[in-house]
N, C-alpha and C positions, 0 to 999 in steps of 0.2 A: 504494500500500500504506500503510495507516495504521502507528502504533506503537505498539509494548509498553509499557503502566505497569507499570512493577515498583517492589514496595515492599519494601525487601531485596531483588530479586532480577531480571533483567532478562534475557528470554530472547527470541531474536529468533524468530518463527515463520516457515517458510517449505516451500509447498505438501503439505501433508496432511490425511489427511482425519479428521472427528470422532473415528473409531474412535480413532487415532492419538492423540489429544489426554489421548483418556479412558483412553490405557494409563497403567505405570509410568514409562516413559520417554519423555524428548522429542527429538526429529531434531535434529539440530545446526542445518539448514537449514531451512526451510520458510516460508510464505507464509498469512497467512489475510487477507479481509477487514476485519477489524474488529479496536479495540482491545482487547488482553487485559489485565487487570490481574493480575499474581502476587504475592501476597503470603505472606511466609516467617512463619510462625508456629511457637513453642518454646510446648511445653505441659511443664507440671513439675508433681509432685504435690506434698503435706505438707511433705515433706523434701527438695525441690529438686530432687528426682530427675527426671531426663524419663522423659516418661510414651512409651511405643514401642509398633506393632501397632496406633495407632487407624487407623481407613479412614472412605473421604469421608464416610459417612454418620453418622459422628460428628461431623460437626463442619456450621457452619453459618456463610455471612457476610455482613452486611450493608453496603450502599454508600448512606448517606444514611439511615438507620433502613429500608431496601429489601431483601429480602431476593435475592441472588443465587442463579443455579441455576451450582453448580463445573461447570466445563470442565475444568476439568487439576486432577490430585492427585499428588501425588508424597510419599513418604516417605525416596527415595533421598536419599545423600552424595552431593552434587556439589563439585567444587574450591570453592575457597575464594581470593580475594583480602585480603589482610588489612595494613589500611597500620597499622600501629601510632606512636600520638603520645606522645613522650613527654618532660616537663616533668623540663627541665635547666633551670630559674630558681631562683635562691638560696632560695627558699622550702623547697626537695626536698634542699637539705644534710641528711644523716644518711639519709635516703630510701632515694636511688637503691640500695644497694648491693640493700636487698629487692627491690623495683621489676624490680628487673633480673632476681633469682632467680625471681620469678615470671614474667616476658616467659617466659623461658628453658624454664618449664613449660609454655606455651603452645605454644611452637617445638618442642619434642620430640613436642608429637602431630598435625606436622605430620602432609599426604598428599606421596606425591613430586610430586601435578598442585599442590599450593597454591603461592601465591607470596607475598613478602611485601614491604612496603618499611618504610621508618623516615622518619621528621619526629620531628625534636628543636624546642624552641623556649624563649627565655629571652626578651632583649629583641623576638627576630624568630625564626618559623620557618625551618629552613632541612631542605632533603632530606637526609637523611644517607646512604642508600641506596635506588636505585631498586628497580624490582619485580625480584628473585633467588627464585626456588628454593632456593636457600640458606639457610637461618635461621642457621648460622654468619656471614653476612657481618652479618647483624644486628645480632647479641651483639658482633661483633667492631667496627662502629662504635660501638656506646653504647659501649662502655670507653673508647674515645678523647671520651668527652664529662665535662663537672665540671658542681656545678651555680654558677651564677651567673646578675645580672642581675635584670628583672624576668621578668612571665609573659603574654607573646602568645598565650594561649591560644586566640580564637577567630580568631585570625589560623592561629593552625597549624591548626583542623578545615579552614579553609579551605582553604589548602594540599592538605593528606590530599583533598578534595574533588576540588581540579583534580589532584590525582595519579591519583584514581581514573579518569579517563574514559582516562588508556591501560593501565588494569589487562587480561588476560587472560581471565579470568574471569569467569563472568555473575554469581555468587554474589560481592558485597562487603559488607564491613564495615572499622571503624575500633573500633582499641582506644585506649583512652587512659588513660595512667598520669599522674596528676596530682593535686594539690588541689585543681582547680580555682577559684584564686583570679587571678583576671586581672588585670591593672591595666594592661597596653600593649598592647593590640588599637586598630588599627585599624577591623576590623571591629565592626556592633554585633549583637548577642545577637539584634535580630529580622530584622536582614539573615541571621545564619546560620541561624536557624529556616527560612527561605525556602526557601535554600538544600539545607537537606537536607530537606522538604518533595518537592523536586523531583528528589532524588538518587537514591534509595531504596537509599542505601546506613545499612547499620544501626549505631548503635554500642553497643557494653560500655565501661564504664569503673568503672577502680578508682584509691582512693586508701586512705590509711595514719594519715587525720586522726583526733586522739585527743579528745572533748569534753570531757576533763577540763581540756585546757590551751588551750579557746579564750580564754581571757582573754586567753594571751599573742600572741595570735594578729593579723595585720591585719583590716581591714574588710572586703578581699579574700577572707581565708582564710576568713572566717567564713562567705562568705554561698557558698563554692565548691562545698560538696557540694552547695548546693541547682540550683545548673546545672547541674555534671554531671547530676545527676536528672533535670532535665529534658529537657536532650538527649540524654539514654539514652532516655524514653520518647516523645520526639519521633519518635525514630528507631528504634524499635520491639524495643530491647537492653535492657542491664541498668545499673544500677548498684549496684556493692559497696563499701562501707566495711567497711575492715577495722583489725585490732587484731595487729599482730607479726607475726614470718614465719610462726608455724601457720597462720595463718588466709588469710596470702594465699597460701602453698602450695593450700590449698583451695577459695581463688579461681579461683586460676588452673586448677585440674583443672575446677571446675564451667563455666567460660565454653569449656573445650575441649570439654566435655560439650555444653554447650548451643548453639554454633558446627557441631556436626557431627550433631547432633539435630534437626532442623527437618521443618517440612513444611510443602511450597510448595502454595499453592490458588491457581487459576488461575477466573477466572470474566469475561466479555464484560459489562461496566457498558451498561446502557441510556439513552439522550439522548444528547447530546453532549461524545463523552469528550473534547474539544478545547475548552472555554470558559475556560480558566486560571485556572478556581477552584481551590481546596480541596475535595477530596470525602470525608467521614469516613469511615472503612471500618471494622466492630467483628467481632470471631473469637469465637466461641463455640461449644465443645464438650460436649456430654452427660455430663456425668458417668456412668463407669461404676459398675457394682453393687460394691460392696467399698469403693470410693473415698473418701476422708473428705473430700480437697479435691482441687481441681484450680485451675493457674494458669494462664493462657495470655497468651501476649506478643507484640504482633506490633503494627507502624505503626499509628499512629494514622490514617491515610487519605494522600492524592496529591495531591499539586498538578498538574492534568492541562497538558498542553501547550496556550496561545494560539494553536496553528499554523490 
């Protein structure tokens, strides 16, 4: 039996047939042939809004400028695994207390099937809490956290990465509250690209950075949002900069919005999905009639497996 590429999302197939594939839902269990790639795509309009009600034939996606014919479409809420990282390094003095009120808006639109864990990280990542059901036990380790130290920032996605493979859930993502301003990582910025390249787990991230005051800022802080940026759309999420708690009160609704809003395209890549290249994969939807704009957001493509 070969394997599922999933980009965001990772669903094992086992013995059903086409009909099946092509419903709303998919078997816990089943088997096919050949590689399936699923990729989770958020579409939002003007105003940030997900847009909801499109069907497969709005949408359309290419693997290698090639166009694919979907296999699988889903519009359905599935669980959610969601490791959240978050930057306890002296930089997030004055921060966290926001930081935290927004986490905490996240957690209240949990499902009862979602799970969650925590990665704190200053000089070094460390697990704060494994995967719970609970988002109480969450909120209740970051209190016992100050900030101090430097920022192991791609040292903790790393972390959150090997935490994810005993996640529950096929649906993963990574949140992360930060500056991203790194300066004691072990790891480096194109080892982690790799890495979630081949993860297809997705991330959002927000931070609280204000441009008026980068003067006073490190060389770290300065050049942080622009990572985070990238590793938001490496891995086929968001990033928000925000300005006070209005605004990340706002955040934090819109990424529970757009976490539970998704739709998964499923579609069998043609050659050899096992060459351990990079395969670029691009989503694009039909604008409908009324619509002034439309955004859509989803992995940049898969690093297939060398097997």
């Amino acid at each position: 039996m070969k394997s599922i590429l999933g980009l965001g999302l990772a669903i094992l197939f086992c013995g059903v047939s086409d009909k099946a594939i092509a419903g709303k839902r998919t078997p816990d269990n089943f088997h096919v042939n050949a590689d399936v790639v699923l990729v989770n795509a958020s579409v939002l309009d003007g105003h940030d809004r997900p847009v909801r009600g499109l069907t497969r034939n709005d949408f359309q996606i290419f693997e290698n400028k090639v166009k694919q014919n979907i296999a699988y479409f889903s519009e359905e809420e599935t669980p959610l695994s969601l490791a959240v990282i978050f930057d306890v390094s002296g930089s997030m003095q004055g921060k966290m207390a926001g930081m935290r009120s927004a986490l905490d808006a996240v957690l209240q639109s949990a499902n009862t099937q979602d799970e969650f864990s925590l990665i704190t990280f200053a000089d070094q990542p460390a697990v704060a809490a494994s995967w719970t059901q609970n988002p109480e036990q969450i909120q209740s380790r970051l209190l016992q956290a100050s900030a101090h130290g430097q920022t192991s920032l791609l040292d903790a996605l790393e972390t959150g990465l090997a935490t994810m493979k005993h996640a529950s859930n096929a649906r993963r993502a990574m949140l992360i509250f930060s500056d991203g301003g790194y300066n004691h990582s072990r790891a480096t910025e194109r080892e982690l690209m790799r890495s979630l390249a081949e993860s297809g787990v997705q991330i959002y991230a927000v931070d609280t950075i204000e441009p008026l005051v980068f003067r006073q800022l490190s060389p770290e802080e300065v050049i942080g949002p622009d990572l985070l940026e990238r590793l938001s759309d490496q891995a086929g999420g968001r990033y928000f900069q925000v300005n006070g708690q209005r605004e990340l009160a706002a955040t934090a609704e819109q990424i529970s919005r757009e976490l539970r809003s998704q739709y998964v395209i499923g579609y069998v890549p043609a050659g050899d999905a096992k060459d351990g290249r990079f395969h670029p994969v691009r989503v694009q939807v039909a604008r409908k009639e009324g619509m002034r704009k439309i955004s859509v957001f989803s992995r940049p493509g898969y690093r297939a497996s060398g097997d």
